[in-house]
C-alpha angles and dihedrals in degrees: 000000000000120000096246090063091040093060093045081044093058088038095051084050102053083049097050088051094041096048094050084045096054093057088045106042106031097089085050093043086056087048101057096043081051091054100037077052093059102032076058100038090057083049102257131136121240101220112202134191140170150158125273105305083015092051086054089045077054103053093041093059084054092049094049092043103041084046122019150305124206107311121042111273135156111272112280114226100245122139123190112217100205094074109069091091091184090051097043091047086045100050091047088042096056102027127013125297091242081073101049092103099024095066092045094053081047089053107047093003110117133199095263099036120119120224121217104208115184113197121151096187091037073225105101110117092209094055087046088058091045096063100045086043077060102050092044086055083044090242116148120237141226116197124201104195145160138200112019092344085254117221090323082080094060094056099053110119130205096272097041129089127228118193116191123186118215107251147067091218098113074196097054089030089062095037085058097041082058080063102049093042092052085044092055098044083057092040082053096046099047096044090050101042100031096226118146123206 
């Protein structure tokens, strides 16, 4: 195949996945901005990981959030816990990798908190760990998944949202959590700050 049509190929892909998953996802993506407003409105953090690609979607919700969006704010307390390379290395270093992000939200996470967990396989164990580490500090969880939502399914509680995009691609899952994450910064702003547009 020639380059040209690789690259629509892949386009025509990330639509096709995009345009199922917003049918699908929207009612839950609602759900979860609904749930991060309030957890901030009551003066809470929303706390987010994730693996690789879904380390950086993590960092980039933080970045939106303690910063801004698309409109000016205030800063939103948000912290990403992938980026504290000496606490990370330390905590895989004494103890095991799958609890790299698990003793840091027992650490600053509060009843109240959300947790942000990225996982496109739903099968990382420190995001698995992540998530039970959350529930143990009473915090509520939002889950970015892909596939068949893994074992990180299983954990989803009542009060949670999973949010599970339609596709085994890792490639087309990401693309689509960039989506979500820039839904539910809008979401955020315009429910704080009660612009429509």
């Amino acid at each position: 195949m020639d380059p040209i049509q690789r690259v629509k190929n892949n386009f025509a892909e990330s639509i096709q996945v995009k345009t199922e998953a917003a049918e699908r996802l929207a009612p839950l993506v609602a759900a979860a901005a609904d749930l991060m407003t309030q957890c901030l409105l009551n003066e809470h953090k929303v706390l987010s990981c994730g693996n690789g690609g879904s380390a950086a979607d993590a960092q980039h919700f933080s970045a939106e959030m303690l910063n801004r969006y698309e409109m000016e704010r205030p800063g939103l307390p948000a912290v990403a816990l992938t980026t504290d390379t000496s606490t990370l290395t330390s905590i895989a270093n004494d103890y095991q990798f799958a609890d790299v992000f698990s003793k840091q939200i027992r650490a600053i996470g509060r009843p109240g908190d959300v947790l942000l967990a990225i996982s496109t396989s739903g099968e990382s164990p420190n995001i698995i760990h992540a998530v039970d580490a959350a529930h143990d500090r009473e915090m509520r969880v939002v889950a970015l998944t892909g596939r068949e939502g893994g074992q990180i399914a299983d954990l989803i509680r009542e009060h949670d949202v999973e949010i599970r995009v339609p596709s085994w691609s890792t490639a087309r899952i990401q693309e689509v959590h960039i989506t979500i994450l820039h839904s539910l910064c809008d979401l955020i702003d315009h429910q704080l700050l009660g612009v429509e547009g």
